[in-house]
Every structure is written in C-alpha cells, then in structure tokens.
C-alpha angles and dihedrals in degrees: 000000000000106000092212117114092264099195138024141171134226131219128163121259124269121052098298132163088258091060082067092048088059098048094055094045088047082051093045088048092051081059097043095031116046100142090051128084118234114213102222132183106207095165084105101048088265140074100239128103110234118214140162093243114156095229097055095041096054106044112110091220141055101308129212127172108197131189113198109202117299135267083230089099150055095230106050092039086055094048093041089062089045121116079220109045090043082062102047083053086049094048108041085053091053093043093047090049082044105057086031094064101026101029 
C-alpha cells in the first residue's frame, strides 16, 4: 500500500470546537481505517491541519473539513468504490459525531 498520509481533516486555526470534532473523527478513523495512514498535525496540542478555508472560517458550527483518501491511486480508488471501504468512510463519520457530541 501507498505510503503517502491518505486522509486528513481541517479545522481553523486557534482552539475551536471544531478542533474537538477532529479529534473524535482522527480517533474514529483510527478505528475504520487501520491499514491507512492519517496525516496529523500535533504541533498545537491536536491532529487536525489548520487552515484559513472559507468554508471553515464562515459556518456558523463546529467546522471540519475532511479528506478521505485520494482518487491519485489504484488502491484507494479501489477501496473508495468498495461496498466495504464507502462504509468505512460512512461509519467513521458517524462514530467520530458520535463520540464528539455523547463522549
């Protein structure tokens, strides 16, 4: 398998909320994902990348921005299109909400 970081999330910069909401989901595709490599930035005390995206900057809730693995590749693109690996995507988002709002 590709060595590359094949998902990451997006937060803005500064402690948010949504800083909390990536943190869950990183920790529910830990769980989803085990075979694929998470790109993290810990420098801030959390995994998420920060970033200015517009997006991101004007929601009025928690905001992630979340990357699940790229079309660049054979193997992602396989698993992607997998029964299997769209529901890995489904449930790791539900799992990580999940443990963001009840946990």
């Amino acid at each position: 398998m590709d060595e590359r970081p094949r998902m990451e999330l997006f937060t803005t910069p500064g402690q948010t909320r949504a800083d909390s909401l990536a943190t869950a989901l990183y920790e529910a595709a830990e769980d989803w994902l085990p075979d694929h490599r998470l790109r993290k930035d810990n420098t801030d005390g959390d995994p998420d990348i920060e970033s200015n995206f517009y997006v991101l900057r004007h929601s009025s809730c928690p905001a992630v921005l979340t990357e699940n693995l790229f079309q660049d590749n054979r193997d992602d693109v396989a698993f992607l299109e997998s029964g299997e690996g769209a529901q890995a995507i489904i449930n790791l988002h539900v799992e990580g909400i999940f443990r963001y709002l009840f946990v």
